[in-house]
N, C-alpha and C positions, 0 to 999 in steps of 0.2 A: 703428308697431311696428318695432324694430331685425329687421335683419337676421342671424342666427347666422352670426358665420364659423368660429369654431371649427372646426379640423378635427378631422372623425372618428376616433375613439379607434378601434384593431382590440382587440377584447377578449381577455386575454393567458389563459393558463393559469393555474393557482390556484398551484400546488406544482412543477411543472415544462413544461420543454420537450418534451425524447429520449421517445419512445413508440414503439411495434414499429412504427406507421402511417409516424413520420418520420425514424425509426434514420436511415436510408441518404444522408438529407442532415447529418447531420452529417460532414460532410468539409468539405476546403479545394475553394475555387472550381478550383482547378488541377487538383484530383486529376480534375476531372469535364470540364475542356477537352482535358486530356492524354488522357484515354478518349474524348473524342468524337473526337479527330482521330489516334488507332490504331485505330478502328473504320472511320472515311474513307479512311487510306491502309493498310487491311487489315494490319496490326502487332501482332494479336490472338494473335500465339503463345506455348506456354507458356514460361514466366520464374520464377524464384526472384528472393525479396526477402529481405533478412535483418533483423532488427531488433536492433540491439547497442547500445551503451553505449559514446561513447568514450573518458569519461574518468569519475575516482569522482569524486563532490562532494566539497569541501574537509573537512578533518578523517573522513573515511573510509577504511577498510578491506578493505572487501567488501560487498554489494550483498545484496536478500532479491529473489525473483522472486515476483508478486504480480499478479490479473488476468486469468490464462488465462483462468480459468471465462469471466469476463463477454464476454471478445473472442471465447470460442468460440461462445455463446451467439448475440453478434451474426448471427458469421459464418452460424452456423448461418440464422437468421430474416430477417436485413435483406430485404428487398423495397423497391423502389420505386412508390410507389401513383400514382393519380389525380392523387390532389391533392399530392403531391409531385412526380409530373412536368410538372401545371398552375404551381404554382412558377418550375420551373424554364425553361418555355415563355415565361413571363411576363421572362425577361431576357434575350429573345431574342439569344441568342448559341447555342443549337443547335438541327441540322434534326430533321427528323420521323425519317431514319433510326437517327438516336440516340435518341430515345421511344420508341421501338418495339424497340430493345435493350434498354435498361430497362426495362421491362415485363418481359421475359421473367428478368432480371435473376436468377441463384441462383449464388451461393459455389460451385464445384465442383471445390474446389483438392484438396491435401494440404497439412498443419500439421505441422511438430517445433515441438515447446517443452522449456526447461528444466521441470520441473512449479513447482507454486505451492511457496513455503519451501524452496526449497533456493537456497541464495547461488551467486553468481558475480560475473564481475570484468568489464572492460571490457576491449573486442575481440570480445569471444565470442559468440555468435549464441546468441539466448533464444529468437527467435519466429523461424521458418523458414518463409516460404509459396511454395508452387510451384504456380502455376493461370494458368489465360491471363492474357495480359501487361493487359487492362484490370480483370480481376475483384482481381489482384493489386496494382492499383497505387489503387482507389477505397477499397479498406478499409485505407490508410495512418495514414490523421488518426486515425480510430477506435482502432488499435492504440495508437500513440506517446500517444494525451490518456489512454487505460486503463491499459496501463503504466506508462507515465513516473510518475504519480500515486501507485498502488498500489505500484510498489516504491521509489520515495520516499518512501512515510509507512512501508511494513513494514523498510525499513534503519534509517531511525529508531528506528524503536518496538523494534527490535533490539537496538540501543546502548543504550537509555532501562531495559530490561530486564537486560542486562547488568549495568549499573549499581545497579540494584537490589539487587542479588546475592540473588534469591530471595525479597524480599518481593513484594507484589504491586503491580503494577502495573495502573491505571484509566484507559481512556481518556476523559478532560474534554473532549473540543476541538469537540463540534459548535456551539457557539456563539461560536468563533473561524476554523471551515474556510471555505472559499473556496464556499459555496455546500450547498444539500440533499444534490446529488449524492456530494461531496468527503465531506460529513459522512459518509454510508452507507460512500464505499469507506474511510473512515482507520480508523470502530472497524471495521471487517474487517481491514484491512489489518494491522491492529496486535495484534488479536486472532491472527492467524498468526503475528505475532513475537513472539507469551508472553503480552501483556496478559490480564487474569484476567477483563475485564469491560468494559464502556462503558457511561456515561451515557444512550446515544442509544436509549431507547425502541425506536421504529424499528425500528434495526437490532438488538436485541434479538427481534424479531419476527420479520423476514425470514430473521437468519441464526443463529438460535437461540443467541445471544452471551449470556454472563449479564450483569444490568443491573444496575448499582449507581446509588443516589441517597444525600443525606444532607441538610439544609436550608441554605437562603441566611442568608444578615444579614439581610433582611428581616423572616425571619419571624421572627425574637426580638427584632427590632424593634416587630414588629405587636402585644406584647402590654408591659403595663407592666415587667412584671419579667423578667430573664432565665431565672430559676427556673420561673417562672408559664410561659412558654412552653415550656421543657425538658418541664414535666409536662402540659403540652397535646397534646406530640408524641407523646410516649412514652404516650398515657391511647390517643391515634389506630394505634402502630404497638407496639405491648407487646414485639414479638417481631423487630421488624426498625429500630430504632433508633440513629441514627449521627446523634450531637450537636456541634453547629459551637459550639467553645467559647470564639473569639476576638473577638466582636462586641465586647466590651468590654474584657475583661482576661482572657486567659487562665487566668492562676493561679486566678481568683476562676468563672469558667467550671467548670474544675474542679471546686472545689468544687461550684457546683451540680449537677453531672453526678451527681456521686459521693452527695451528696444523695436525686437523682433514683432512681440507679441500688441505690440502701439500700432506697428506697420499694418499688420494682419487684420487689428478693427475698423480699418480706414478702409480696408478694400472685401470688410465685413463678414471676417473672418476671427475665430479664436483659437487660442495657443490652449494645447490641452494641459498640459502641465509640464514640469522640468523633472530633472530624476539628479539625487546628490549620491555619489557611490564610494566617497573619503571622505576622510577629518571626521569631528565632533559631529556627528550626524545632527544629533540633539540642537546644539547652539546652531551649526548651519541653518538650520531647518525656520528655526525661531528667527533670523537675520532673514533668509531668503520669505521668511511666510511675512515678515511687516514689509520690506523692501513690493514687494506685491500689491499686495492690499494699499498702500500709499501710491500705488501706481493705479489703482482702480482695476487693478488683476484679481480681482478675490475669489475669480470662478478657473484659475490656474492653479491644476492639482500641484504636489508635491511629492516625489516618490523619491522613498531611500530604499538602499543598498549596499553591497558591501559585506562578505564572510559574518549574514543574518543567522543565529537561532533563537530561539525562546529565553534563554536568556539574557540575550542581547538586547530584545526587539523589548523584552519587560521591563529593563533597565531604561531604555529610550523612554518609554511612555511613562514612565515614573521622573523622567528627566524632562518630561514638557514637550517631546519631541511633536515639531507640528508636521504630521506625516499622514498622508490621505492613503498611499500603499506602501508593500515594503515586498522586495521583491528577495526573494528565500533563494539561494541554488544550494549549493555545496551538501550544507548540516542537515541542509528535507532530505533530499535525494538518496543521500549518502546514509543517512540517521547518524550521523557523523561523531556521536558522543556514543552509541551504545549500536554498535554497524549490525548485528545480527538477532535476530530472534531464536529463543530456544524452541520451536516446533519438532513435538515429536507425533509418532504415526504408529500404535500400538494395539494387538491384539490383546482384544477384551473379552471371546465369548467364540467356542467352536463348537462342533459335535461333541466336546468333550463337556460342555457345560461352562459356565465362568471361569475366567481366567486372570491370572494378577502374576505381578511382575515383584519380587519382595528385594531385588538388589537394593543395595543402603541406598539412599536418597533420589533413587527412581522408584517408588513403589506407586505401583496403577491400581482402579478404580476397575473391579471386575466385572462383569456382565455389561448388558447393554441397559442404557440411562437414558434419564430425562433430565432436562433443568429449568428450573424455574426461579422467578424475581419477583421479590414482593415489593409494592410499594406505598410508599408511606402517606399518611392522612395530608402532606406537602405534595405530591404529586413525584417524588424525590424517591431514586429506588435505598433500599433500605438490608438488601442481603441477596443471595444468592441461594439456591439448594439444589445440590446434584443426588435423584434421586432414585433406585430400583425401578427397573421400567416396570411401568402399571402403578407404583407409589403414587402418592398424591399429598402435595403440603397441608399443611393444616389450616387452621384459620387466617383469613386475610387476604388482602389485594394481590392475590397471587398468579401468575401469568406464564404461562410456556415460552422459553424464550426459541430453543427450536423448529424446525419446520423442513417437511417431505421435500424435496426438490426433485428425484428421481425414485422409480418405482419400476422395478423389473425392466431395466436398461433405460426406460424412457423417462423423459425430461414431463415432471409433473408441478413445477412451478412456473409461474407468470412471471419469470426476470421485469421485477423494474427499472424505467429510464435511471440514469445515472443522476438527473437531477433528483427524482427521486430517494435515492440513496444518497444523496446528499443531506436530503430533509429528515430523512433517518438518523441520521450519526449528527447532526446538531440537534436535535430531538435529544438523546440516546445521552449524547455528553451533555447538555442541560440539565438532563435528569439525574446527574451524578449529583451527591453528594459536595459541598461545595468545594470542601478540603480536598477534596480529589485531584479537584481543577486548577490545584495551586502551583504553580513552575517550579520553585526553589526547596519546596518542601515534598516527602514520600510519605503518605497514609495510607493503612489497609481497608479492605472494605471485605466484609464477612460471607464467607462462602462456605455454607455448610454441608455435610455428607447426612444423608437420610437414616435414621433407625434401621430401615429395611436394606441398605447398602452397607452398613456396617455389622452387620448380621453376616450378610455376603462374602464378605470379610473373612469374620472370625470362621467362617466355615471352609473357607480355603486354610486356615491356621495361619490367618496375621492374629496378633495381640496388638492391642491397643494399650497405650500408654508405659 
C-alpha cells in the first residue's frame, strides 16, 4: 500500500473569511509589531490619527464619503479571541505580555467623521481618531480597506448618475467586483450615490436596497423560439417582466416583445419593459421606443446595457438615447478607469504635541482640525477651510462639516437609514458647483488652510512657499 503524502488541506470557509470572532486580525502584520513594542517601551499615550485623501483619482472632481457605519461598527465590536491570539502565538514574534493586552483589548477612543454622502476633496480629514496610541494605530488597515473601497465605488456611482440626467440607474457589478465582500459594499455604496437598485439579492436583503433582475441569453436560448421563451417568462412573472430583446436581432426581439406584451393585455396584464445589452444602444433604443408607442405600448420601459460608464451613458443621452434605466456593472463596481483610492491614515498630534510629516509630496496637516464649508448667496458651497481645532472661519455661511460619532469607546451618533444617506449625497452633490458635475471635464474647487494651522506649521519648521 502507497504511502499518502499529500499534505493536509485546512478546511476553508464556504462564503467568507472577516467574522466578529476574527475582525481584529484583519490588519497589516505592522500595525500589530508597532503596538507590541509601544506597549514594551510604555508609548501607550493618547494620539490623533487622521485619515484623508491626497490626491482625487484621474478624471475627478470631488469625492462621496461612504463606510462610517461599517468602521463604526468594527470599532465598536473588534475583540481579540482565543483563537486569534493562538494565531498569532503561533508566529512567535510576541510575548505573553502583549496576549494578555489583547485580551483585554476594547476601542475606547473618540471618532469625528465627514458623515456617509456628503463629498469632499483631498487634504481634508474624513475619519479623525483620538484614543491611546496602540488602540489607534491597530484599527488602520481596517479603516483605509473600508474606506478607500466604499468612497471609490460611491464617487463613481456619482458621476455614473450624473450622467444619466435622471434616468435610473442599476447596479450590475457583483459578478465583476473583486470578491463577496466588494460585491455587498459597491450596490451600497452606489445605492448612496442615486442608484435606484442593485442586482445583488443579498444586499437587497441586508440593506433593504430595491432589487432588480431581467433574463440572460441563455434563457431564450434554452427554448426553441425566441417568442416561445418571451411567453414562458412572462406566463412565470405576469406582473414583473423585463425582456432581454438582443439575443438575436433586436428589431425582430421587438417585435416579439410587443407580440408578447398584446398577449398580456388581453388577459389584463402589462409587460414591464425590455432590456437592449448590444449594438447602437442609442439608434436601437430610438427604433425599439417608436416600434412601441405605435403599438400602444407607451407604458413599456426600456433599459440598456452593456460595458456602461459615465462616459458612455453621457454620450448616449447626448445621442437621443430613449432609455428609462441603464444598468452599470463592471466600470461602478470596479471604478474600472481609476480602481483605487489614495486613503491615507496618519498621525497628527501625540503627547508630544502636533505632528507633520515633511517627506516631499506627502506633507500632513499637524494637530488635530476642524473643517468647515461656506456657502454661497446660491445655496451652492463655495470653498472649503481646514482649520486649528478651536479656530473659527470668519464671516459668512459657514458650517461644520464634521461630526462626533464615537466618545470614550461608545457610539454617540444616531446612524441614519440608508435612504437617508442617500438624500444626503444628492443634497451634497447638487450643491456642488456646477463645473464640478461635468463628466468629461476636471475643475478644482478651493480648499483652504486657516492662519491659525499655518502658524502650526511654520512652528514645527515647514516654510511655506
Amino acid at each position: 500500500m502507497e504511502e499518502n503524502t499529500e499534505p493536509e488541506m485546512k478546511k476553508q470557509p464556504s462564503f467568507g473569511w472577516v467574522t466578529e470572532d476574527n475582525m481584529a486580525l484583519l490588519t497589516d502584520l505592522y500595525e500589530l509589531t508597532m503596538a507590541a513594542s509601544y506597549l514594551k517601551s510604555r508609548r501607550n499615550e493618547l494620539s490623533t490619527f487622521e485619515l484623508f485623501v491626497r490626491h482625487l483619482p484621474p478624471n475627478r472632481s470631488f469625492l462621496v464619503s461612504a463606510g462610517l457605519e461599517q468602521i463604526i461598527l468594527f470599532l465598536e465590536r473588534m475583540r481579540f479571541t482565543e483563537d486569534s491570539i493562538g494565531y498569532l502565538r503561533s508566529l512567535g514574534l510576541f510575548e505573553e505580555d502583549f496576549f494578555d493586552y489583547l485580551r483585554k483589548f476594547r476601542f475606547s477612543g473618540t471618532v469625528y467623521a465627514i458623515p456617509e454622502g456628503e463629498v469632499y476633496f483631498p487634504g481634508e480629514p474624513v475619519i479623525v481618531v483620538t484614543a491611546p496610541r496602540i488602540e489607534a494605530q491597530i484599527v488602520e488597515t481596517f479603516l483605509l480597506n473600508t474606506f478607500n473601497y466604499e468612497s471609490l465605488v460611491a464617487s463613481k456611482a456619482a458621476r455614473v448618475v450624473i450622467a444619466a440626467e435622471g434616468r435610473g440607474v442599476i447596479d450590475f457589478s457583483p459578478r465583476r467586483d473583486h470578491g463577496t465582500d466588494a460585491a455587498m459594499k459597491a450596490a451600497r455604496s452606489s445605492f448612496i450615490a442615486g442608484c435606484v437598485g442593485t442586482s445583488n439579492v443579498l444586499a437587497g436583503k441586508e440593506f433593504g436596497i430595491p432589487v432588480y433582475g431581467t433574463m440572460a441569453h441563455s434563457y431564450v436560448m434554452s427554448f426553441e423560439t425566441e417568442l416561445e421563451a418571451f411567453r414562458e417568462f412572462v406566463k412565470a412573472f405576469p406582473d414583473n417582466s423585463v425582456l432581454l430583446i438582443d439575443t438575436y436581432d433586436v428589431i425582430e426581439g421587438a417585435r416579439n416583445a410587443i407580440t408578447v406584451a398584446k398577449e398580456m393585455e388581453r388577459s389584463g396584464k402589462r409587460l414591464k419593459g425590455v432590456r437592449i445589452d448590444s449594438g447602437d444602444l442609442a439608434e436601437l433604443s430610438r427604433r425599439v421606443r417608436k416600434m412601441l408607442d405605435d403599438s400602444g405600448l407607451s407604458y413599456v420601459m426600456i433599459m440598456a446595457s452593456g460595458d456602461l460608464n459615465e462616459y458612455r451613458i453621457r454620450e448616449l443621452v447626448l445621442n437621443g438615447i430613449e432609455a428609462n434605466f441603464f444598468g452599470v456593472g463592471t466600470e461602478m463596481g470596479t471604478s474600472k478607469d481609476a480602481p483605487a483610492l489614495g486613503g491615507v491614515y496618519k498621525l497628527v498630534e501625540d503627547n508630544l504635541g502636533p505632528r507633520m510629516k515633511f517627506s516631499e509630496g506627502k506633507v500632513t496637516l499637524p494637530g488635530r482640525k476642524s473643517l468647515f464649508r461656506l456657502v454661497n448667496s446660491k445655496g451652492k458651497f463655495e470653498k472649503d477651510l481646514i482649520a486649528a481645532e478651536g479656530e473659527k472661519p470668519g464671516s459668512g455661511d459657514w458650517y461644520p462639516i464634521m461630526v462626533k460619532v464615537m466618545e470614550d469607546g461608545n457610539v454617540v451618533y444616531d446612524f441614519p437609514s440608508l435612504a437617508k444617506i442617500r438624500e444626503r449625497c444628492a443634497e451634497s452633490v447638487g450643491r456642488l458647483p456646477d463645473e464640478l458635475k461635468e463628466i468629461e471635464k476636471v475643475h478644482g474647487y478651493k480648499v483652504e488652510i486657516s492662519s491659525g494651522l499655518k502658524r502650526n506649521m511654520e512652528r514645527l519648521g515647514y516654510r511655506f512657499g
